[in-house]
C-alpha positions in Angstrom: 0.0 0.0 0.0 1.8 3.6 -1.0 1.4 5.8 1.8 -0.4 9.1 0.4 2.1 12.2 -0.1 0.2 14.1 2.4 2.7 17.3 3.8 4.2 16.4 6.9 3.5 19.2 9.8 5.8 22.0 11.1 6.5 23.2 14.4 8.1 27.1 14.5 11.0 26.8 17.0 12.3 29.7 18.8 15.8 30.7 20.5 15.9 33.9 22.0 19.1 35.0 24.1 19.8 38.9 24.0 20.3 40.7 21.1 19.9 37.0 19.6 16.2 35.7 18.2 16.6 32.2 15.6 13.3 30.6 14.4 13.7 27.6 12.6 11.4 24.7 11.4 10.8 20.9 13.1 8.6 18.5 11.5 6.7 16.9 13.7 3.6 13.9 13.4 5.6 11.7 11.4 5.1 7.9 12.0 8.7 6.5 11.9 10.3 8.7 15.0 13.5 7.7 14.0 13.4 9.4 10.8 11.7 12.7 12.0 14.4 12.9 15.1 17.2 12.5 12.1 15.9 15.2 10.0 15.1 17.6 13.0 18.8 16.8 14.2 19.8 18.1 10.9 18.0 21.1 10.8 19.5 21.8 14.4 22.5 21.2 13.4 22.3 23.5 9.8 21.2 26.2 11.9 24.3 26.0 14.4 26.4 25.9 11.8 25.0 29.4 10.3 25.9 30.9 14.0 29.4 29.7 13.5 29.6 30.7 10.3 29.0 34.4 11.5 31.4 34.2 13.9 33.8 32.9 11.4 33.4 34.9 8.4 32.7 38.1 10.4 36.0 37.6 13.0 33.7 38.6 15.6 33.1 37.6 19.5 29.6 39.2 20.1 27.2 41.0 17.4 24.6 43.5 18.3 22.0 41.8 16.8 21.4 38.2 15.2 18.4 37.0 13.6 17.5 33.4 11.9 14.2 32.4 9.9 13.5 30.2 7.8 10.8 29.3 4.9 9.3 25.7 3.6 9.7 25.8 -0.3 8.5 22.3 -0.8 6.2 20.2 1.5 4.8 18.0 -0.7 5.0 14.1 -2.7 7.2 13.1 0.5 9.9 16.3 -0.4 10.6 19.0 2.0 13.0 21.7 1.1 13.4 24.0 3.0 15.7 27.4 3.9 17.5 28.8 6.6 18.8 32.4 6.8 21.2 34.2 9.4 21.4 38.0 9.7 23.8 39.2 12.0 25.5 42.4 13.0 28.7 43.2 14.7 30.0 45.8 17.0 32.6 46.6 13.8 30.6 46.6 11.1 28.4 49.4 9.7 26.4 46.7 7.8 25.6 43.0 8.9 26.0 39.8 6.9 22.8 37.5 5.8 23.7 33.5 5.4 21.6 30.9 3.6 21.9 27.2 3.3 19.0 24.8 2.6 17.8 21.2 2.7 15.8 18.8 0.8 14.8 15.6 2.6 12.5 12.6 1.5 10.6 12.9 4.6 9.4 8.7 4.3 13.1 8.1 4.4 14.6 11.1 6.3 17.5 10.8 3.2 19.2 14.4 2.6 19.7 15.2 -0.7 22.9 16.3 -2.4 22.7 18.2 -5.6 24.3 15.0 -7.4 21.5 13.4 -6.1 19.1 14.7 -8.0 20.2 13.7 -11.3 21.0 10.6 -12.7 24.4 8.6 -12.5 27.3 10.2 -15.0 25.5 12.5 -16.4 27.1 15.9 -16.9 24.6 18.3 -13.9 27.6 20.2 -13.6 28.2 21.7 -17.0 24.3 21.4 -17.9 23.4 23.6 -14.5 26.3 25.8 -15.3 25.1 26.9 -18.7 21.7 27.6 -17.8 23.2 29.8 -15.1 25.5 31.9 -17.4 22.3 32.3 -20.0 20.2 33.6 -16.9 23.5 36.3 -15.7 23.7 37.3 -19.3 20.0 38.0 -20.2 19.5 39.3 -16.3 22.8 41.4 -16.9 24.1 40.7 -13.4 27.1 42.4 -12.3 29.9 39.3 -11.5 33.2 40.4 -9.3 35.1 38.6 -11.9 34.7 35.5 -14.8 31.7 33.3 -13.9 33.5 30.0 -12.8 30.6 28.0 -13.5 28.8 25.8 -10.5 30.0 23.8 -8.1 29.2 20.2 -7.2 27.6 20.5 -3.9 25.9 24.0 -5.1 23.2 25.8 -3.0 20.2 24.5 -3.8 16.5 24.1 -3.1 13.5 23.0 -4.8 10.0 24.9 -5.3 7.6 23.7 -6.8 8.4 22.5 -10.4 11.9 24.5 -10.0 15.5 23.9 -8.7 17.2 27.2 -7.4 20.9 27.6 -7.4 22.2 30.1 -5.3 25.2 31.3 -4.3 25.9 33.0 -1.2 26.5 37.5 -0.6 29.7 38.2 -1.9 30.5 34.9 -3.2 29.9 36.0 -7.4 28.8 39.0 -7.4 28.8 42.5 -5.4 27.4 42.5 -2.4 24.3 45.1 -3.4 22.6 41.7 -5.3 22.5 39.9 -1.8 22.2 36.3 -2.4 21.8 36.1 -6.4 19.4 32.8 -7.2 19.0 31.2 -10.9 15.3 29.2 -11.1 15.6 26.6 -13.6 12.5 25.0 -14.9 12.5 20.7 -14.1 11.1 20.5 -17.5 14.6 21.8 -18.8 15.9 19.0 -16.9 14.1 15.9 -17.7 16.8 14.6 -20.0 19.2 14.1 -17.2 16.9 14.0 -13.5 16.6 11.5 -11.4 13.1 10.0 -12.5 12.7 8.4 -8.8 14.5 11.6 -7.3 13.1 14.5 -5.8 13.3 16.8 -9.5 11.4 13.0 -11.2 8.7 13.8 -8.4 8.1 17.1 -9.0 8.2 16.8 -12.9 5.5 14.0 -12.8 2.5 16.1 -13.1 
């Protein structure tokens, strides 16, 4: 019997310390507890590694103010992707930093998906995804901080709807005015090389 690919439930979680207020998301209802406590430990452990990454890429030992959210992109066909964002501030700075890193679990097998992972075995994502990117900065005329290098192979990702998102993170390609530039890509421009039984497979199967 295939178990209906209802969306599973989300609980808003909250950490406030001063100066410091984190929201982020845990599924709960699920029937196999083993895998909902694995992909909630995951999602604690994404969002912890957003603090340090402040800390790290900031050189700082206290910031006036730090804020994490988050936002459910997929919740359906047994997918959830999701995103987490970090905002924070220090003393130093005039301006803050914002962080983003996402997931995309098969919530009947608590499996976290890679970007290679979505596509099928030996077949070229890399160059494929790369192109589709370069058409989008040239017809968007987005302002690179030097030659487009192409993608790399654990890119930023997350799924919504019928689309994969690339992103890259402030800084990282282009100035930092664009923020955190993201490239949509259609799954019907991916069909040739997806993962039929894969998260994209799921959401191209209409």
């Amino acid at each position: 019997m295939v178990t209906p690919a209802l969306p599973v439930a989300i609980q808003t979680m909250v950490i406030k310390q001063q100066g410091t207020t984190i929201y982020y998301p845990a599924v709960v209802g699920l029937q196999d507890q083993h895998v909902q406590q694995n992909i909630n430990q995951t999602i604690i452990q994404l969002m912890q590694f957003l603090v340090h990454q402040q800390y790290e890429q900031q050189r700082a030992s206290a910031f006036t103010e730090m804020i994490g959210t988050f936002e459910i992109k997929t919740n359906e066909r047994n997918i959830l992707s999701l995103t987490l964002s970090n905002y924070a501030i220090a003393y130093q700075y005039a301006h803050g930093l914002t962080l983003m890193k996402s997931l995309t679990f098969d919530t009947q097998s608590g499996k976290n998906y890679t970007l290679q992972e979505l596509f099928r075995p030996g077949s070229n994502y890399i160059d494929t995804l790369s192109q589709l990117v370069q058409k989008q900065i040239h017809a968007r005329d987005i302002q690179l901080l030097s030659e487009f290098p192409g993608i790399s192979p654990d890119q930023d990702f997350y799924i919504s709807d019928k689309v994969l998102v690339l992103y890259f993170q402030a800084y990282e390609i282009t100035p930092g005015y664009v923020g955190l530039p993201m490239f949509p890509i259609s799954v019907y421009k991916l069909q040739q090389i997806i993962d039929e039984n894969g998260p994209l497979g799921r959401m191209a199967d209409s």
